[in-house]
N, CA, C and O atoms as CSV, one atom per row, in Angstrom:
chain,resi,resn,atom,element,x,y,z
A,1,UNK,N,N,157.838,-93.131,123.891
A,1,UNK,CA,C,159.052,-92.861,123.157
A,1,UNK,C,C,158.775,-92.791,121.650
A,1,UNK,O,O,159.334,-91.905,121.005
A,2,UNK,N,N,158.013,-93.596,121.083
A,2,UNK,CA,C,157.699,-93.886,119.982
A,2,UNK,C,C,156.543,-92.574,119.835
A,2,UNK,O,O,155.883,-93.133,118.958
A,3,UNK,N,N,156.158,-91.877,119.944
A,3,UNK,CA,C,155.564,-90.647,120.019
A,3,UNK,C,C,156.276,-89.300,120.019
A,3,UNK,O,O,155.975,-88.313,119.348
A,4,UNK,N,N,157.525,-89.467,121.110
A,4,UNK,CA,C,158.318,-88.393,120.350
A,4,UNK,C,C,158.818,-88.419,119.496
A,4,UNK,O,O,159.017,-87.300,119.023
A,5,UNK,N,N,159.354,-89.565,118.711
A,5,UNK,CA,C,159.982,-89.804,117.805
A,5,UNK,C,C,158.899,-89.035,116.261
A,5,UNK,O,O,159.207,-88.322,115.306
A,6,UNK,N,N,157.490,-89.715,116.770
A,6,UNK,CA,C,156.952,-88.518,115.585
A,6,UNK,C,C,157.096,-87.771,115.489
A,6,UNK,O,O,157.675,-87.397,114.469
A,7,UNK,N,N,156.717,-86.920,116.421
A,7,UNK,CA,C,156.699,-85.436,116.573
A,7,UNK,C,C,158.362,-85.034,115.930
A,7,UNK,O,O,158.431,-84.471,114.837
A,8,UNK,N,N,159.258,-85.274,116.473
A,8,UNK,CA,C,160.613,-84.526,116.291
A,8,UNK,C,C,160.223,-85.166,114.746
A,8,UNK,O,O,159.665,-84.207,114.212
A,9,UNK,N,N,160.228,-86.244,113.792
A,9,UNK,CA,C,160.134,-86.228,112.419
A,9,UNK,C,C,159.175,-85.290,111.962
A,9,UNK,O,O,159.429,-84.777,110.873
A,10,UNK,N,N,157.844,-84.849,112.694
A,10,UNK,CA,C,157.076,-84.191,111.987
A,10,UNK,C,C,157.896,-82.464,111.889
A,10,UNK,O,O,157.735,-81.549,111.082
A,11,UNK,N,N,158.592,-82.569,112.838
A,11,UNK,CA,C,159.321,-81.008,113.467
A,11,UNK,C,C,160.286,-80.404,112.056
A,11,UNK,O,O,160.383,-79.349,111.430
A,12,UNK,N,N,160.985,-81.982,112.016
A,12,UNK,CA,C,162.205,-81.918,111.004
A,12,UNK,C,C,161.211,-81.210,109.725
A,12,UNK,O,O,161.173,-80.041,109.338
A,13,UNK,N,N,160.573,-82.211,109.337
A,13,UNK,CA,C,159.587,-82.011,107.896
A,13,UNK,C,C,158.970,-80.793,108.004
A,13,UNK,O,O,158.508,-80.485,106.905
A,14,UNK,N,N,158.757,-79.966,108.836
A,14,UNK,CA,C,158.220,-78.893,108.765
A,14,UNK,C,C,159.245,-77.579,108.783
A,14,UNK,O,O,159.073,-76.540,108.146
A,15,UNK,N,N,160.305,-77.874,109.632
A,15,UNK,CA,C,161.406,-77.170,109.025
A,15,UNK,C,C,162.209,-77.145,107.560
A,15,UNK,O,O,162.918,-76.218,107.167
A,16,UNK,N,N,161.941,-78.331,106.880
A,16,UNK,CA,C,162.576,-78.590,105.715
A,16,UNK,C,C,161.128,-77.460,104.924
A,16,UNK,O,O,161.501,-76.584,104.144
A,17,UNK,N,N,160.149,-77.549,105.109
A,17,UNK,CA,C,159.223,-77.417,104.079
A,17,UNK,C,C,159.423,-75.555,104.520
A,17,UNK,O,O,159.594,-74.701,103.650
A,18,UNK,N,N,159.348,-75.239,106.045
A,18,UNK,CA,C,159.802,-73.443,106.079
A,18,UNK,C,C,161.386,-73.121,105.269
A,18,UNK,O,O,161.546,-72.139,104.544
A,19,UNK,N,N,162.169,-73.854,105.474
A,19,UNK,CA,C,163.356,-73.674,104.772
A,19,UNK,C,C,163.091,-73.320,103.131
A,19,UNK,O,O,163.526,-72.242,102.723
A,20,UNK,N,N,162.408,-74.185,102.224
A,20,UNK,CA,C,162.365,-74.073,101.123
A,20,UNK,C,C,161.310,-72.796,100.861
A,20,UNK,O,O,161.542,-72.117,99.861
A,21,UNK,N,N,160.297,-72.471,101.604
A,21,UNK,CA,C,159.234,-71.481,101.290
A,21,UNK,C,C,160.178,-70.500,101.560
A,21,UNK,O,O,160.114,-69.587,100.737
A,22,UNK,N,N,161.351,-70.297,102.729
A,22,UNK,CA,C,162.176,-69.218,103.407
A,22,UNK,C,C,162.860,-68.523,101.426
A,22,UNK,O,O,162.818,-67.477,100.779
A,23,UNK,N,N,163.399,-69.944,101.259
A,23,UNK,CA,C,164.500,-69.706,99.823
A,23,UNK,C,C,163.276,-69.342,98.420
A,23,UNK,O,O,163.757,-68.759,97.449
A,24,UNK,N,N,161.866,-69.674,98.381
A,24,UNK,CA,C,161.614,-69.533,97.376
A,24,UNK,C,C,160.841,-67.704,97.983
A,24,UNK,O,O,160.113,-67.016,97.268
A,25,UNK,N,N,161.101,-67.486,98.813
A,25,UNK,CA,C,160.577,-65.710,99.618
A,25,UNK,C,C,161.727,-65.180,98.923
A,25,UNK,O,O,161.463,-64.389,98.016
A,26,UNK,N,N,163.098,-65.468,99.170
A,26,UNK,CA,C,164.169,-64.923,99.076
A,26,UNK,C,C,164.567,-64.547,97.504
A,26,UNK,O,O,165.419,-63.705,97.222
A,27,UNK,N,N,163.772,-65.351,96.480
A,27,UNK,CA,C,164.065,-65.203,95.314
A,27,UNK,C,C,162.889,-63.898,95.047
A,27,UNK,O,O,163.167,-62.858,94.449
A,28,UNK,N,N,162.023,-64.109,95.424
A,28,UNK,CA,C,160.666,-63.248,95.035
A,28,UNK,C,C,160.864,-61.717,95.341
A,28,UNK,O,O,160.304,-60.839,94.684
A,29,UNK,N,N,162.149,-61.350,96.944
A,29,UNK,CA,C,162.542,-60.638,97.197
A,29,UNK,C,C,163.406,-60.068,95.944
A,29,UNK,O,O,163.145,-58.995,95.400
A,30,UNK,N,N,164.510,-60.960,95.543
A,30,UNK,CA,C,165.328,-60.301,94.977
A,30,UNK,C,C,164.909,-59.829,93.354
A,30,UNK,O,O,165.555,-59.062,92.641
A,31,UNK,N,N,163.863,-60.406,93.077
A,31,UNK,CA,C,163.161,-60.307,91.891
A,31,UNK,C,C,162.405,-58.578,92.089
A,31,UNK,O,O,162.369,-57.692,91.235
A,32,UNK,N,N,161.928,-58.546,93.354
A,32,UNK,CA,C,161.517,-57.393,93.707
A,32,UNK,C,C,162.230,-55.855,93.731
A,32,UNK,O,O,161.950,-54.681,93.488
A,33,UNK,N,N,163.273,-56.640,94.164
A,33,UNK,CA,C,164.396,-55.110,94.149
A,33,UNK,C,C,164.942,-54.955,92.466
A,33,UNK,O,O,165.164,-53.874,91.921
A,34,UNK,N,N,165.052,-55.982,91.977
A,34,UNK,CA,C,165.230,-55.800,90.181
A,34,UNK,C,C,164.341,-55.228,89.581
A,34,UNK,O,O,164.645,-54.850,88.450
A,35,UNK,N,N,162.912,-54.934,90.074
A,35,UNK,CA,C,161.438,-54.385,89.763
A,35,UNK,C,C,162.128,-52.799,89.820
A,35,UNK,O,O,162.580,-52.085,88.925
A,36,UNK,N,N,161.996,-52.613,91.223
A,36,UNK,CA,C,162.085,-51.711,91.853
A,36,UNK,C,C,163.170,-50.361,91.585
A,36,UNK,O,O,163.039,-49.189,91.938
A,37,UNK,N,N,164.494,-51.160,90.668
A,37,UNK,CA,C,165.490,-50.727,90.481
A,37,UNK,C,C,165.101,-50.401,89.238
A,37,UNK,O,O,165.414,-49.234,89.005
A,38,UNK,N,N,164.444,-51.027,88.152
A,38,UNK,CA,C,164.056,-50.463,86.682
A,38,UNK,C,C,162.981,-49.521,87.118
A,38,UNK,O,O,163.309,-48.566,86.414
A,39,UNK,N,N,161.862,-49.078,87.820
A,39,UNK,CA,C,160.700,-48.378,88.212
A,39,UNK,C,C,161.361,-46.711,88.475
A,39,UNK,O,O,160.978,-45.607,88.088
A,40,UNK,N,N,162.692,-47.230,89.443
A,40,UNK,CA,C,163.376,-45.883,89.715
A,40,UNK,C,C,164.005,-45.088,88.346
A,40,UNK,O,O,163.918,-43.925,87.953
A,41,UNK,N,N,164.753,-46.435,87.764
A,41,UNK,CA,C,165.279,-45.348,86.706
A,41,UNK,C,C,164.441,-45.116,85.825
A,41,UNK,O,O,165.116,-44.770,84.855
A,42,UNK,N,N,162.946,-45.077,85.436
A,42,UNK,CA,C,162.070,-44.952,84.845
A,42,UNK,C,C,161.539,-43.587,85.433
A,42,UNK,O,O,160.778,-42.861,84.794
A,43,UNK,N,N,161.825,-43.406,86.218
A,43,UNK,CA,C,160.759,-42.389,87.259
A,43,UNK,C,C,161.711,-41.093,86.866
A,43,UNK,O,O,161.289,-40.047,86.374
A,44,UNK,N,N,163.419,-41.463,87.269
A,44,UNK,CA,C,164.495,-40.409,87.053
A,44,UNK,C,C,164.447,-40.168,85.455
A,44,UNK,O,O,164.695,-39.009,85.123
A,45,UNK,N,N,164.132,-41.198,84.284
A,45,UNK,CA,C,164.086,-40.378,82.967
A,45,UNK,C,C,162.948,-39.353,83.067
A,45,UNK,O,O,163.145,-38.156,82.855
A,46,UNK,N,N,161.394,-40.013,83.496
A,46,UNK,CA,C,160.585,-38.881,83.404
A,46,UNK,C,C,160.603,-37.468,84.089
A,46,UNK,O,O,159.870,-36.519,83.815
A,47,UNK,N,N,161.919,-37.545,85.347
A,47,UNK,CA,C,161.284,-36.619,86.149
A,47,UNK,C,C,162.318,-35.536,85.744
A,47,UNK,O,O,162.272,-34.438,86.297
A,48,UNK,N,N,163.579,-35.904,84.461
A,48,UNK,CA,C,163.861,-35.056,83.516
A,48,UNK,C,C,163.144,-34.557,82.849
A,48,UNK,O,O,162.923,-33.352,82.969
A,49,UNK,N,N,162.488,-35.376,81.845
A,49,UNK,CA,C,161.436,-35.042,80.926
A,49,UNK,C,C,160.445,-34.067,81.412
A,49,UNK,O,O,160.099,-33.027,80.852
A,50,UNK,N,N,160.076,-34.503,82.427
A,50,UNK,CA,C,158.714,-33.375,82.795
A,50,UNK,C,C,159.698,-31.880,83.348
A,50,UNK,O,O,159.207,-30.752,83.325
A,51,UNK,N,N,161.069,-32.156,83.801
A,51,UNK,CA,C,161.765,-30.680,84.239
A,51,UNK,C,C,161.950,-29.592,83.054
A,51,UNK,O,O,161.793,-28.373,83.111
A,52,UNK,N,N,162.421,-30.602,81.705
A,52,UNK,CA,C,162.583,-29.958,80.136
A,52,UNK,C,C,161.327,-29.424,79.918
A,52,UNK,O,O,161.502,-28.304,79.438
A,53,UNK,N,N,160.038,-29.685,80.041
A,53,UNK,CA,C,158.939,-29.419,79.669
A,53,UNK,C,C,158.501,-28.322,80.301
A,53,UNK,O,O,158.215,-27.254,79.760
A,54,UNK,N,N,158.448,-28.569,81.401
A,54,UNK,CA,C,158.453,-26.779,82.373
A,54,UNK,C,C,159.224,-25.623,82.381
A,54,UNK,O,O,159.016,-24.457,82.715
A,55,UNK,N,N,160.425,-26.411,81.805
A,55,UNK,CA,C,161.314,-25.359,81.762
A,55,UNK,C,C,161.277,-24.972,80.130
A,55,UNK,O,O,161.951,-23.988,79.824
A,56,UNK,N,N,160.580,-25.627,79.096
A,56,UNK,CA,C,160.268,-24.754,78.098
A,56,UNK,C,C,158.677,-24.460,77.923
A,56,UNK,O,O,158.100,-24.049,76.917
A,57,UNK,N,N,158.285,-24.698,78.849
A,57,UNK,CA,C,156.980,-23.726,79.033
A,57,UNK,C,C,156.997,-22.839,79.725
A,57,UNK,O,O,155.998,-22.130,79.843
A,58,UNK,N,N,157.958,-22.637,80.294
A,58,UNK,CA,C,158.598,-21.079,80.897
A,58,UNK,C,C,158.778,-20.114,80.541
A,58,UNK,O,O,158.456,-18.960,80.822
A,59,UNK,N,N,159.841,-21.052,79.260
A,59,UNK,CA,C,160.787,-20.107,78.109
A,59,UNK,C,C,159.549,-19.714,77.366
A,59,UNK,O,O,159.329,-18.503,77.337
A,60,UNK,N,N,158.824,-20.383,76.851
A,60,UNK,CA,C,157.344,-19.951,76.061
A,60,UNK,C,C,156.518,-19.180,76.444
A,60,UNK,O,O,155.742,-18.481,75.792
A,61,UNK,N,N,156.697,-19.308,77.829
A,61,UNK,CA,C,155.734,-17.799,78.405
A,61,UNK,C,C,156.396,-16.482,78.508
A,61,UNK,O,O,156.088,-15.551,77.763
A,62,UNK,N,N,157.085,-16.415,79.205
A,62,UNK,CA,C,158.735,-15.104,78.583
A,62,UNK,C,C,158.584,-14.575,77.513
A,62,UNK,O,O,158.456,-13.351,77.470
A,63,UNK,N,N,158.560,-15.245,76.504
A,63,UNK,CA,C,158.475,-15.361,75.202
A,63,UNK,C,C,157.360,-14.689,74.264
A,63,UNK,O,O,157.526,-13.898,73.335
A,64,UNK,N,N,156.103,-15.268,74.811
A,64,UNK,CA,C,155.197,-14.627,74.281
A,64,UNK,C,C,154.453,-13.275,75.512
A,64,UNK,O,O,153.477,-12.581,75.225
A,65,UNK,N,N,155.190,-13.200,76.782
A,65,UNK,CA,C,154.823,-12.087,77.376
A,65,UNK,C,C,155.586,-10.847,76.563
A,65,UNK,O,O,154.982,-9.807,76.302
A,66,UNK,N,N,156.676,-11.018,76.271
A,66,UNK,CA,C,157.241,-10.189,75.262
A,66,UNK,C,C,156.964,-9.629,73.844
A,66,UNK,O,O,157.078,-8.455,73.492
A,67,UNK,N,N,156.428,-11.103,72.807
A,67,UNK,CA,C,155.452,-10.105,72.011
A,67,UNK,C,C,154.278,-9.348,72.406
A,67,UNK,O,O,154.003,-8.314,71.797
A,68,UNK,N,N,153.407,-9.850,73.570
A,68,UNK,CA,C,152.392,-9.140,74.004
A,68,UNK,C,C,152.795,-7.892,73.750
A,68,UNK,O,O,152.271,-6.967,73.130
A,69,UNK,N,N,154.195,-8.053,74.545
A,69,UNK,CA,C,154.623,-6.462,75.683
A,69,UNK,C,C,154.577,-5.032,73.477
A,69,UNK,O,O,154.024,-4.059,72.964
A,70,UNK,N,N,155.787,-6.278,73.184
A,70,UNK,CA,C,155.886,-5.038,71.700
A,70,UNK,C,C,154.616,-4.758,70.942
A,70,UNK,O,O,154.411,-3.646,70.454
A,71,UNK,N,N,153.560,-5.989,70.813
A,71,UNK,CA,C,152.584,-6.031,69.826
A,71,UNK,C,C,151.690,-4.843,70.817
A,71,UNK,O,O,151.236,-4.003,70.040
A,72,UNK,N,N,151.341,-4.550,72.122
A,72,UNK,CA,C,150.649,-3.607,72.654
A,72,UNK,C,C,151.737,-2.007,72.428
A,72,UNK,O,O,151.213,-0.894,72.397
A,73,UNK,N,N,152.916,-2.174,72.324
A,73,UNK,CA,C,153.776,-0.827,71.638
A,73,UNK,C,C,153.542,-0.301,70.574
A,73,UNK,O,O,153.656,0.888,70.275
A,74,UNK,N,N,153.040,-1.588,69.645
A,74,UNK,CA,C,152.994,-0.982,68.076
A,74,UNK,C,C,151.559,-0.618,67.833
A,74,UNK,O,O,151.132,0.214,67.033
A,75,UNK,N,N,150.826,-1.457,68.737
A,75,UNK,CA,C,149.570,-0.548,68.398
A,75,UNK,C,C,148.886,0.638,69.167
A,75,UNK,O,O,147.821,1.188,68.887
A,76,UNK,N,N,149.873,0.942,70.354
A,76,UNK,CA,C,149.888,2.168,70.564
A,76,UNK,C,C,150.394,3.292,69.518
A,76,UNK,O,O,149.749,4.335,69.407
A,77,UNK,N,N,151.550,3.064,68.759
A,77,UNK,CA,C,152.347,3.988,67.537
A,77,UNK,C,C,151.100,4.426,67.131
A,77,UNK,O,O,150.625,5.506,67.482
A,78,UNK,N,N,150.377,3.381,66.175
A,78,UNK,CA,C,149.594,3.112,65.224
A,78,UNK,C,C,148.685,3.772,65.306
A,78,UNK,O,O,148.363,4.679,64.539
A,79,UNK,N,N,147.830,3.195,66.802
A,79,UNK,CA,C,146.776,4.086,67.203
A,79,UNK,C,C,146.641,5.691,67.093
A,79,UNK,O,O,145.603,6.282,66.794
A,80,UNK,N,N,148.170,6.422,67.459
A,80,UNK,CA,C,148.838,7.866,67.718
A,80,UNK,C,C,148.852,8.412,66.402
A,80,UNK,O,O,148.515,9.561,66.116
A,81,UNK,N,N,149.298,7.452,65.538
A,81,UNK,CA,C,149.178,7.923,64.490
A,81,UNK,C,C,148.199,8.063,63.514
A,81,UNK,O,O,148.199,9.046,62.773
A,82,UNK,N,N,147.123,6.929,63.410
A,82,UNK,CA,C,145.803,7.532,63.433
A,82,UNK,C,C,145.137,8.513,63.593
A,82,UNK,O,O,144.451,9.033,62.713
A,83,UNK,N,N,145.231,8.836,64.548
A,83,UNK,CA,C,144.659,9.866,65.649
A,83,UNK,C,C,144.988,11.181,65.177
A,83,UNK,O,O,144.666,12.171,65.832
């Protein structure tokens, strides 16, 4: 009798000691999703930033395909008129 009686105290004490590791998991969790939640909106500013950037390196290529396009017009004139 005096033998179960350990055991069920050792049972208790070992549930008290999973209980507290359970609550100090539970904080580490919620610390985690507060991580997780600044990481995202970090990710959504850049993944503006990098959309602005493509989309004016777009506009910049447009841009200078177009002087190409006139600067090869004028030195056709030029050339003609040379000639």
């Amino acid at each position: 009798m005096e033998e179960i009686k350990k055991m069920l105290i050792q049972l208790m004490e070992g549930q008290e000691a999973i209980k507290i590791e359970i609550g100090s998991m539970k904080n580490d969790i919620g610390g985690m999703k507060n991580d997780i939640k600044k990481i995202d909106f970090k990710i959504e500013k850049l993944d503006k930033k990098v959309d602005f950037s493509l989309e004016g390196h777009k506009t910049n290529t447009e841009q200078l395909n177009r002087i190409e396009n006139e600067v090869s017009k004028q030195q056709e004139f030029i050339l003609k008129k040379v000639k």
